[in-house]
N, C-alpha and C positions, 0 to 999 in steps of 0.2 A: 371724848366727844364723838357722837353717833356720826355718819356722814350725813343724814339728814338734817342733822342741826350742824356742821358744819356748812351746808350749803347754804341755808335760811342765814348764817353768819355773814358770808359770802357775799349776800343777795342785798342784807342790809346796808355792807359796805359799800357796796355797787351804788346803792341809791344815794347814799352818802356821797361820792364822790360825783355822782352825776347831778347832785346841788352845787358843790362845789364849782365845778366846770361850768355850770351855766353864769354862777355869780362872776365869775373870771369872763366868759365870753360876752357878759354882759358888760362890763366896767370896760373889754378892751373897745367893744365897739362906743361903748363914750367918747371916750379917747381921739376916736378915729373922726366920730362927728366932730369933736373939735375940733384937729387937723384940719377935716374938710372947709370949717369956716375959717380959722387965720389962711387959709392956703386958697380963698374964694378969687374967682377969675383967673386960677394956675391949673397946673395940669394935675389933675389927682393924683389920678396910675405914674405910679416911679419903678419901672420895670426895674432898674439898679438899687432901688431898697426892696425887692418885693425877694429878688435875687439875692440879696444880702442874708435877707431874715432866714427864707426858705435854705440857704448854704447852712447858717448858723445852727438850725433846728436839727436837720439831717446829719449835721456831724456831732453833735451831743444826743442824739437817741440812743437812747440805753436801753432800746427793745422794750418786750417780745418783739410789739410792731415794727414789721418793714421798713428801712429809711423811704422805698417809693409811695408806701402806704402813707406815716408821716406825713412828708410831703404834699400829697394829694389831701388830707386834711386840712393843713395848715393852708393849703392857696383856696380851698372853696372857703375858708373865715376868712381871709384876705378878702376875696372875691365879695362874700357878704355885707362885709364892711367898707369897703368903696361904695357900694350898689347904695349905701342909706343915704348919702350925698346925691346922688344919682347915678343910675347903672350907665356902665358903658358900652356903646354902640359898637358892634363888632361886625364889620362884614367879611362874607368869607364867598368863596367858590357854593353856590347851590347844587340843584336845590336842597332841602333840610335834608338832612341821610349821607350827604357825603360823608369822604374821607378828608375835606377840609374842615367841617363842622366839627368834625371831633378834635381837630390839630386843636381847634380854635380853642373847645372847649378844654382839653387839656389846659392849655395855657392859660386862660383866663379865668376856669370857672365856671357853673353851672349862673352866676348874677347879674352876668351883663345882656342886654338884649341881644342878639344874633340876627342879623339880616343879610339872606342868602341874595346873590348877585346870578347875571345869567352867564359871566364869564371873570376874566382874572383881571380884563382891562376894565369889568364895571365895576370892581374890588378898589381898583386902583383909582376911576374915578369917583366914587363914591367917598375914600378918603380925603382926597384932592379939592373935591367941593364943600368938603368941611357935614356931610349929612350925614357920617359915621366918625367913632372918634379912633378905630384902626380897623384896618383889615390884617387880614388873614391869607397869606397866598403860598400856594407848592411851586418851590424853586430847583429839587433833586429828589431823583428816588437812586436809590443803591444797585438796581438794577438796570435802571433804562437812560440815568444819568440826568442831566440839566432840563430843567421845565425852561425852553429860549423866552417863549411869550413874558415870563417873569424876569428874566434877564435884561430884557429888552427895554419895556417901562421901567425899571430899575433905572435904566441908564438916560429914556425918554422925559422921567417926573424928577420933579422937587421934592419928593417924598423920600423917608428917609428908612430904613430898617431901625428897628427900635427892639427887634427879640427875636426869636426864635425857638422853635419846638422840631423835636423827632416825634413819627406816630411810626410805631409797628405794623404793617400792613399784612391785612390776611383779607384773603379774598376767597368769599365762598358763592358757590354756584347756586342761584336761588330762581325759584318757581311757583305758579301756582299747581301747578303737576304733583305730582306723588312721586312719578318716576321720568325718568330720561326717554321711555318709549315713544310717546306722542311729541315729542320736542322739537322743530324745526328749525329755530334759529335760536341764535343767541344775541345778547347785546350787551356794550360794554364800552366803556373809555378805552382808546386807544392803546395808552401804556399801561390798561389793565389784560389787554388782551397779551400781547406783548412778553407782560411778566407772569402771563399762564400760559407761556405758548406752547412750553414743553407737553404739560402736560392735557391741554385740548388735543394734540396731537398723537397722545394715546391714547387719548378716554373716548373726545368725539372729534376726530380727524374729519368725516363728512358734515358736520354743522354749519351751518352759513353763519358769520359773522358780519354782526355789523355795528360798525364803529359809531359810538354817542357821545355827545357832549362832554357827560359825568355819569358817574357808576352809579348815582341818584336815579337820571333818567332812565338809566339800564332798567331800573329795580321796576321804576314807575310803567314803564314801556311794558316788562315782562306781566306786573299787577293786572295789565288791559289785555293780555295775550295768553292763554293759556297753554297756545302750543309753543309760546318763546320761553328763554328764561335765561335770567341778567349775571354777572360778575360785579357783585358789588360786597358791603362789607354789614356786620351783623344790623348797624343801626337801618338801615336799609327794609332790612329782614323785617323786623320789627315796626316800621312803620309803615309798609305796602302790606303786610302780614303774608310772607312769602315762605315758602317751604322751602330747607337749606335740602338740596338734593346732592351736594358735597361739601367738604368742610376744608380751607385752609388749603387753595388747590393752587395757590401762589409756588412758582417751578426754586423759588429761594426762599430756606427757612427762616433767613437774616431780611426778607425784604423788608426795608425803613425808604418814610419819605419823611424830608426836610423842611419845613414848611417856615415862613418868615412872618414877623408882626411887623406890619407897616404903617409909619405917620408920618405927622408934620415934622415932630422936635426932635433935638438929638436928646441924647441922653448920657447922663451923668456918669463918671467911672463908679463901677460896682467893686472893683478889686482883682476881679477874675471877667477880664473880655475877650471880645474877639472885635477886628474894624476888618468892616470890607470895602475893597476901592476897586473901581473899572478905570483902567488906562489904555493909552493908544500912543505906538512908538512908530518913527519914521520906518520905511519899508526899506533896512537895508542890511547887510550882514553885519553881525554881533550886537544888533540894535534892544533883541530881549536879554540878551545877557547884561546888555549895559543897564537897563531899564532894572535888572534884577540884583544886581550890584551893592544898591544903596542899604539894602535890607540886610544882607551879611555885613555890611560893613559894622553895621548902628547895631548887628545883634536882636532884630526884628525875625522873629520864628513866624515862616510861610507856613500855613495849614493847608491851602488850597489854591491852583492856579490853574486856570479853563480860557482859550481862546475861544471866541467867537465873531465871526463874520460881520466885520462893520457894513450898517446900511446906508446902499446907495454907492459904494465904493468897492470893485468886482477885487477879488485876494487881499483886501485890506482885512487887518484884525483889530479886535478891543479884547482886554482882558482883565481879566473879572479875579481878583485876589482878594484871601483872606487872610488875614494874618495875627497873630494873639499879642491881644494887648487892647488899649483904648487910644484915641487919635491923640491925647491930651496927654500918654505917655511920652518922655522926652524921648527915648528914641525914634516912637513910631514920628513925632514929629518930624526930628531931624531927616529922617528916610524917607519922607515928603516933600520935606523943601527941597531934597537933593533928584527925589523924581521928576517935581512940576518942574523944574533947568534941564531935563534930557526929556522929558517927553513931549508927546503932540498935545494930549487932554490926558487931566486925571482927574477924578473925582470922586470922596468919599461918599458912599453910600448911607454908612451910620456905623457905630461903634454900639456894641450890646452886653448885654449879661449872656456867660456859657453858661447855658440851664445846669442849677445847679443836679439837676437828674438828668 
């Protein structure tokens, strides 16, 4: 066989399977409108099956493709087939160009509406009054540590964490410029600044900075300014149509932010959790030890514990733990009823799916 007519072989096969796959992604999204109606007046999105399926998928790939490629396949068909029910309203940190739009969309998909907020508290109210069906909020970046504002309403609202996403952060220097000559100032979110502070400090030590909102408005600001120019991230780039005048200028090659999906409901154990709870212990010696006790006992694996400064009360703390497992696990149970008897307040936040990427 010539290689031309092996290719032409090749090519028919391709088409061949690309009927296939459509008749399969057609019968699955049947399927799913069924679902959608026996399951009318409940909550569609089951982030603990969506978590299940996408586990399942990724650990039977048998290549070539990537398990993260995979992955990102199988949740935009997810994604596609909730949306024929009706899409889901996702609000996140604006404007459109952030680094929260993309967490969002990682996680949910290219299907569900997206409605940018002017802050984290309009995120949070926006869920709250029921005009989105979740938000999207930055809780930690690996670099600059805990987002408090996200901390805070966590512990403020009735809303519950329901999931959670990592985004890879690369922050690149963008302009309508050509070059850095004409440049005056720059602009940029806070903890963007922050986590390029190394390197502004080599490159442009005499730059005026000034602190914005979101890396969006940076982008937006520098678009109207031809002698500024913004720290934001590619989507950015692409939608103010901004000259990248450096690339990837973040001072850590590991920087990751942590971003959380928030609603109303709890959610279901998936098999592979995590529950996060905020507590508060009397102010007195060996009071977090005691507070910490329950969880070794019962065999409860801590993944993460952060104080922070209760409000309204000057050296008082609350603390913000995460721990693996779901709250319906019998141990994490039992390590609960044994905390609410020694502490002042505790309160579960939400138990989630660990992405399985």
């Amino acid at each position: 066989m010539t290689p031309e007519e092996e290719l032409l072989q090749l090519r028919t096969e391709i088409d061949l399977l690309d009927g296939k796959i459509l008749e399969h992604l057609a019968a699955r999204a049947r399927a799913a409108q069924r679902i959608g109606e026996l399951k009318a007046g409940q909550h569609l999105y089951r982030p603990e099956r969506e978590a299940q399926v996408l586990r399942s998928l990724t650990t039977r790939n048998p290549g070539p493709l990537p398990t993260a490629t995979v992955a990102h396949i199988f949740r935009e068909i997810m994604s596609a087939c909730l949306a024929l029910e009706r899409p889901l309203r996702i609000a996140y940190l604006g404007p459109a160009g952030t680094y929260s739009e993309s967490a969002a969309m990682q996680h949910f998909g290219a299907a569900p509406t997206f409605l940018p907020q002017p802050s984290i508290r309009e995120v949070f109210r926006a869920v709250e009054a029921g005009t989105v069906d979740y938000g999207v909020v930055p809780v930690e970046n690996s670099t600059e540590g805990a987002v408090g504002v996200t901390l805070d309403l966590l512990l403020e609202t009735p809303l519950k964490i329901c999931g959670e996403t990592s985004l890879r952060i690369h922050h690149q220097l963008l302009s309508r410029a050509e070059s850095l000559e004409n440049v005056t100032r720059i602009y940029s979110h806070a903890q963007s600044l922050a986590q390029c502070s190394q390197w502004l400090a080599n490159h442009l030590p005499a730059l005026a900075r000034t602190p914005v909102a979101s890396n969006a408005e940076a982008a937006r600001l520098a678009a109207e300014d031809p002698t500024a120019c913004a720290i934001a991230g590619e989507a950015s780039a692409h939608l103010y149509e901004l000259n990248t005048l450096a690339a990837n200028i973040e001072d850590d090659t590991n920087n990751t932010t942590r971003f959380l999906v928030i609603g109303t409901h709890d959610v279901a154990s998936s098999g592979h959790d995590k529950t996060s709870l905020v507590c508060s212990t009397p102010h007195r010696p060996g009071s977090v030890h005691k507070l910490l006790e329950p969880l070794a006992r019962f065999g409860v694996n801590m993944s993460k514990f952060q104080s922070r400064p209760a409000k309204g009360a000057q050296w008082e703390y609350v603390f913000y733990i995460d721990v693996e497992g779901h709250h319906s696990d019998t141990a994490i149970r039992r390590a609960l009823t044994t905390l609410n008897e020694r502490s002042v307040y505790v309160k579960v936040l939400g138990s989630y799916p660990i992405p399985p990427m």
